[in-house]
N, C-alpha and C positions, 0 to 999 in steps of 0.2 A: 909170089903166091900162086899156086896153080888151085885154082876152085873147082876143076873138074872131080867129080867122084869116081871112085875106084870099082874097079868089077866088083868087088866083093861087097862094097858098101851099097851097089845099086844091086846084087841079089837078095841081103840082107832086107833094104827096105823091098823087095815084091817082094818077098818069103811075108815077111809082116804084114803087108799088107792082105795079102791072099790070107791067113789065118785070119786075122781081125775082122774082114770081111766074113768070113761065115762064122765067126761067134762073138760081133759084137753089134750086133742090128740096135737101136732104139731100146726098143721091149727087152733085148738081152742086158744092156746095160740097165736099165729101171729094174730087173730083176735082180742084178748082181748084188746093187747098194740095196735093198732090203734085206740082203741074209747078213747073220750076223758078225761077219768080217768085214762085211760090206765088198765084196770084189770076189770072183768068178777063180773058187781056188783050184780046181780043174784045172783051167786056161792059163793062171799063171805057173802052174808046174808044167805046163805044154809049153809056155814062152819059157822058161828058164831052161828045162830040158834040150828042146830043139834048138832054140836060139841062143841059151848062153846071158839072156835079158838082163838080170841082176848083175851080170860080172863082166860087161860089156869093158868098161874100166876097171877092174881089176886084172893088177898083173897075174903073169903065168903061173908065179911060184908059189901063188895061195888061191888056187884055182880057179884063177876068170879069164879072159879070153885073149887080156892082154892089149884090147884096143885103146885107143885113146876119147877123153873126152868128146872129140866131136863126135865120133861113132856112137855117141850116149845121143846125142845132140838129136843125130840123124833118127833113131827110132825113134825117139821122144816126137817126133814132127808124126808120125805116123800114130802110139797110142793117143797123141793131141787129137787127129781128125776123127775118132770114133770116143771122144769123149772115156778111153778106159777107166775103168775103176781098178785100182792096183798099187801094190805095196813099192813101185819102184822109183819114185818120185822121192817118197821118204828113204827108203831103202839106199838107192845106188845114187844119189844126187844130193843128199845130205848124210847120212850116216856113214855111208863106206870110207868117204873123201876124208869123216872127219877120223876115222878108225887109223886111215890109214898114216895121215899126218900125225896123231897125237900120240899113237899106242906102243905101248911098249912090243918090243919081238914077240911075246908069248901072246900078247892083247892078239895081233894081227892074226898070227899065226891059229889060235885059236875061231876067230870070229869071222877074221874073212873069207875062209872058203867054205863055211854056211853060210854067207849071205849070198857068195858069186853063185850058191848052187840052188839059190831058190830056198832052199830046207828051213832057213833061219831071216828073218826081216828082222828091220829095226826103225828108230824114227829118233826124232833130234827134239827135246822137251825145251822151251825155251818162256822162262815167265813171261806173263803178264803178254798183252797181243802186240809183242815187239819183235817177231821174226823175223820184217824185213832190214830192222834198225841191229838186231844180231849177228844179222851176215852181212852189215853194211851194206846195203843194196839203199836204203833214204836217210842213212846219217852214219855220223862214225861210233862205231861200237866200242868205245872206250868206255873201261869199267863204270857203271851208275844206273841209272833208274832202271833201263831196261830188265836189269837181272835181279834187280832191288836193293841196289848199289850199300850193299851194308847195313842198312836198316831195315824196318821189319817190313813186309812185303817179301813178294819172291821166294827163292828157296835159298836156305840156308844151310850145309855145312858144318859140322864140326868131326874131328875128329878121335877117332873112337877110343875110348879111356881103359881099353886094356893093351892100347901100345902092338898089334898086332897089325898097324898099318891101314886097317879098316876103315869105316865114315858112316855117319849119320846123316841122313839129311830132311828135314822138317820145311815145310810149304806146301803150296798150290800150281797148278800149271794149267790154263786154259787154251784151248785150241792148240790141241798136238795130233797134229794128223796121224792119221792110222794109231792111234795113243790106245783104242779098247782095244786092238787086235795085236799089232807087233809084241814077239815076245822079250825084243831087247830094247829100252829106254836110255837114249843120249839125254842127261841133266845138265843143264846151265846152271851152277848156284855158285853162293858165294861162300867165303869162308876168308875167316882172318879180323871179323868185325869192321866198324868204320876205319877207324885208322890206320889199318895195314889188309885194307878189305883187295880182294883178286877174286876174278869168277875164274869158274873151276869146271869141267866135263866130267861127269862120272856115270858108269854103267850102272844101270840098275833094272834086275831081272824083274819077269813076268810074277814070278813064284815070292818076291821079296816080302817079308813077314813088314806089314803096314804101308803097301802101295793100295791105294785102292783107284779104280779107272770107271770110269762114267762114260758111252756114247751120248757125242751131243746133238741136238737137230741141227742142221746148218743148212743154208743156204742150195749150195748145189753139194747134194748127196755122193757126187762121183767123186769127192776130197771128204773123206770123213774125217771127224773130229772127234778127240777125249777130254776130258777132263782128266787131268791127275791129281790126285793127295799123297803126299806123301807123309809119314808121320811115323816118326826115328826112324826110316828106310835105313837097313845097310844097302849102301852101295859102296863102286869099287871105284878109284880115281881111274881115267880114262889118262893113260904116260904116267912118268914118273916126277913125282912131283920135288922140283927144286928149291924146293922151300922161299925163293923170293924172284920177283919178276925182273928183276935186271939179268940173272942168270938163266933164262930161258930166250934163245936167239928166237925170230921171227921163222926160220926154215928150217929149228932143230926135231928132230924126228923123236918123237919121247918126251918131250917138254910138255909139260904136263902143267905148270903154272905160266899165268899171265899174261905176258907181251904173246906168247909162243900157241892159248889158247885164243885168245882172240883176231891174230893172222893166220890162222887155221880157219875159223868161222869165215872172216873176211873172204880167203882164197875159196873157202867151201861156195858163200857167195857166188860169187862172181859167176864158177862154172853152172851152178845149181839156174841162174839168172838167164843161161845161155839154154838153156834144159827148158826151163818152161818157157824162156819166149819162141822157142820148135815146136812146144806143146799148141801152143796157142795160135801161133801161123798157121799150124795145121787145123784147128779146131776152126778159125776163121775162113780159110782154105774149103772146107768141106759144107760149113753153114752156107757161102758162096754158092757151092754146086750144086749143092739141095734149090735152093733158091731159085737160082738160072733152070734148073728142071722144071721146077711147079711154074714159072710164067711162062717158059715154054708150052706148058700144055693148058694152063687155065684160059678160056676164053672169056673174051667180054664184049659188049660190043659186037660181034660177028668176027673177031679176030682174035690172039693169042695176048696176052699182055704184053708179055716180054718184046710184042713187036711195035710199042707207043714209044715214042724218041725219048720222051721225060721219064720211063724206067729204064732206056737202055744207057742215058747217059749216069744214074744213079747207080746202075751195076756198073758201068765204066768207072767211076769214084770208085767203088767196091775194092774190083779188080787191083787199079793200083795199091788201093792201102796195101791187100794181103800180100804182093810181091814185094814192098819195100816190107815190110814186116820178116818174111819169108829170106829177104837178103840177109837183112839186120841180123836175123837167127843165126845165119850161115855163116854171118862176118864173125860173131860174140862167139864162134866153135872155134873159130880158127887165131883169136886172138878175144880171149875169155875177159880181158880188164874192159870189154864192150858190152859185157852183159846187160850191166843195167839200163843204157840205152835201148838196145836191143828187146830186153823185157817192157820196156816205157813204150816202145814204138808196137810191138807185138799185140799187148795189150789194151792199148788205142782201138787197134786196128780190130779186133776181136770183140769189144762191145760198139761200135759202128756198124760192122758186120751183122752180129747178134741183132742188134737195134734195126736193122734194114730188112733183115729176112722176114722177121716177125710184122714188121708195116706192109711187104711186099707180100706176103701169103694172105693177106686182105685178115676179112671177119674170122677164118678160122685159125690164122695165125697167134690173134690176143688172146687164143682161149689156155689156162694155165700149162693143160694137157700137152698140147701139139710138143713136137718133139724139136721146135726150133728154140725153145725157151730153158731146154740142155743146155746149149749155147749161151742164150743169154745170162741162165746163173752163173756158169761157169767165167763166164769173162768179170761178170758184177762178182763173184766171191773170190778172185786168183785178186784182182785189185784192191780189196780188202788185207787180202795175207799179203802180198808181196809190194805192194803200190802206199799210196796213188800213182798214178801215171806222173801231176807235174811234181812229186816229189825226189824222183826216179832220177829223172830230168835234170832238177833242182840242184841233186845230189852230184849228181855228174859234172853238172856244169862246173861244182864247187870245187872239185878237185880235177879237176882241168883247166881251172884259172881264167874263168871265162867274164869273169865278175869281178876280178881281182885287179885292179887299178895302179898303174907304174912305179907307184910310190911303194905302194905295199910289196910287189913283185923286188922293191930293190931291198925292203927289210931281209924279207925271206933267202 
C-alpha cells in the first residue's frame, strides 16, 4: 500500500482549499442554508466547472473525471472543514454509485453526465429514518421494516395496468436530504406484496404528477432535509427488472430486483461511510484550529489560556482523536469495507471536538450564535442519520466475527 498522495491529488485539495477559503467563511455558510436550495448555487457551479466536483468518480465515458473513490474521499475532507452546504454528498456518494451499479445503458448514459457536470443533482429517498440500516452501515439491509417490509408503512409499488412497463408508487419518505431541492429522486420501495415482497430503486422526477416535497427544520441546516409524499407517483424502475431475486447476481450491472438492489445500497455504503467520515475529520480538524487560535490569543490571568498545562493537555487529547480519525478516513478510501469503522471513529472524534471547542471559548462559546456550534450540530445530526457511533461499531464487529464463539465459527 503506498499512502503517499499524488501531485495531482495534493493540487486538487489546495485548489479547494484556496476557493473554499474565500467563499465559505461562517456568515457565508449561515447565509447559503437560508435560501431556498439551501446551498450557495453559484459556488457549486464554480466547484463543478473548475474542479469537476460531482464527477470526481464518475468514469470518462459519461463525463466525469474518471477518478476513483478515494479522490472523492480526498475533497470531501476539505468541504468537511468549512462545514459546505451542497448537493454532493447526496449527489456523488449516494446516487451516482447507485446509477451506476443498478442502471440500465440508457439510465447511465442518460443521467450521469448531468450529474458529473453539476447541471442535474439527485439524492437517495429511503423510508422511515433508516438510512443508515439501508446501506448497511448498523445492520444488514435484508428486505423488511426498513422499507416497510411488505406491509403498510413505507413506500409501496405496483405496477402500472396499462402494461407499458411503467410504476406507481404510493407512501411517505422523511428526511431525504437535499429532498426540496434535487431534481432527480432515488425511491427505495417495495413491490410484490408480503409474500414475494423485494424492495426496488425507482427514478422519480421533480415535475412527477403527485410528488409533493416539504423543507424540513433540522438540526444542522448545512444537511437539509425533505419530506416526500408520494401518491400514485409514476416513476421509472431504476435497471431492469428481473422479475425474481434469485436471478439478479450481487455485481450484475442492470439488475434491477433484489439481491442485486440491496448489494448495490450495501457497496454504495460502505464508500458513501468513507466520504463522510473525510467529511468530518476535517470538520473536527478545523473546529481544532479555530480553537488553538482563540486560547492563543484569549488572556486570563495575565496570561494566554492556551498557555495553562490543564488545556494544553486537553488539546493534546484533541489532537490525537482527529489524526486517528483523519487515518481511519484515509485507510476506509483505500479499502472502502472500513468505512464504517472509519465513520464510527470519525464521528467520535467530531463531537469530542465540537464538545471541547465550545467549553474551551469559555462564556461566549455556550451562546447558540458562536460559530463553533456549526460543528457541534453538525457532528450531533451526521450521528443521528448515519450512527450511533456504538452501533457502527457494533455492526462491524458482527461481521468480522469478533463476537462469534468457536463453536458457531465451526457451524458457519
Amino acid at each position: 500500500m503506498d499512502a503517499a498522495f499524488t501531485a495531482e491529488q495534493d493540487e486538487m485539495r489546495r485548489t479547494l482549499r484556496e476557493i473554499l477559503g474565500k467563499r465559505c467563511g461562517p456568515d457565508e455558510v449561515k447565509a447559503a442554508v437560508r435560501t431556498a436550495a439551501g446551498h450557495d448555487g453559484e459556488l457549486w457551479r464554480q466547484l463543478a466547472q473548475q474542479l469537476g466536483l460531482p464527477g470526481i468518480a464518475v468514469a470518462e465515458e459519461y463525463g466525469g473525471v474518471g477518478c476513483t473513490p478515494a479522490d472523492l474521499v480526498l475533497a470531501c475532507e476539505e468541504t468537511g472543514r468549512v462545514l459546505l452546504p451542497s448537493p454532493l454528498l447526496a449527489t456523488a456518494a449516494l446516487a451516482v454509485p447507485l446509477i451506476t451499479a443498478l442502471g440500465t445503458d440508457a439510465q447511465r448514459s442518460a443521467l450521469l453526465p448531468p450529474l458529473a457536470a453539476g447541471g442535474l443533482t439527485a439524492t437517495l429517498a429511503v423510508p422511515g429514518p433508516a438510512l443508515s440500516t439501508a446501506l448497511a452501515l448498523t445492520g444488514d439491509n435484508a428486505p423488511g421494516d426498513w422499507a416497510g417490509g411488505g406491509r403498510a408503512g413505507g413506500v409501496q409499488a405496483r405496477a402500472g395496468a396499462d402494461g407499458d412497463g411503467g410504476w406507481r408508487l404510493y407512501g411517505e419518505v422523511a428526511q431525504v436530504l437535499d429532498g426540496h431541492s434535487a431534481p432527480l429522486l432515488l425511491v427505495a420501495a417495495h413491490t410484490g406484496g408480503f409474500a414475494r415482497s423485494r424492495t426496488l430503486l425507482f427514478l422519480v422526477r421533480e415535475d412527477a404528477p403527485g410528488l409533493v416535497r416539504s423543507r424540513q427544520t433540522t438540526l444542522d441546516e448545512t444537511r437539509p432535509q425533505a419530506r416526500i409524499q408520494l401518491r400514485d407517483t409514476p416513476a421509472e424502475l431504476l435497471g431492469a427488472d428481473t422479475g425474481a431475486d434469485a436471478g439478479a447476481g450481487a455485481d450484475t450491472p442492470g439488475a434491477g430486483a433484489g439481491v442485486g438492489v440491496l448489494a448495490a445500497l450495501a457497496a454504495t455504503g460502505r464508500t458513501a461511510a468513507a466520504v463522510l467520515a473525510a467529511e468530518a475529520a476535517g470538520a473536527a480538524g478545523q473546529a481544532l484550529a479555530r480553537t488553538v487560535e482563540y486560547v492563543r490569543g484569549r488572556e486570563q490571568f495575565g496570561r494566554p489560556v492556551g498557555s495553562f498545562q490543564a488545556v494544553k493537555h486537553r488539546l493534546a487529547d484533541l489532537y490525537v482523536q482527529v489524526q486517528a480519525a483523519r487515518s481511519a478516513a484515509y485507510y476506509a478510501a483505500w479499502d472502502p469495507r472500513q468505512g464504517g469503522l472509519a465513520l464510527a471513529q470519525a464521528l467520535e472524534a467530531l463531537r469530542i471536538t465540537a464538545g471541547e471547542a465550545i467549553q474551551l471559548h469559555g462564556g461566549i462559546g455556550f451562546t447558540w450564535e458562536h460559530d463553533a456550534h456549526l460543528y457541534f450540530k453538525r457532528a450531533a445530526a451526521d450521528e443521528l442519520l448515519f450512527g450511533p457511533v456504538h452501533r457502527l461499531r457494533a455492526h462491524a464487529a458482527h461481521h468480522a466475527g469478533l463476537f462469534t464463539t468457536p463453536q458457531e465459527k465451526a457451524v458457519v
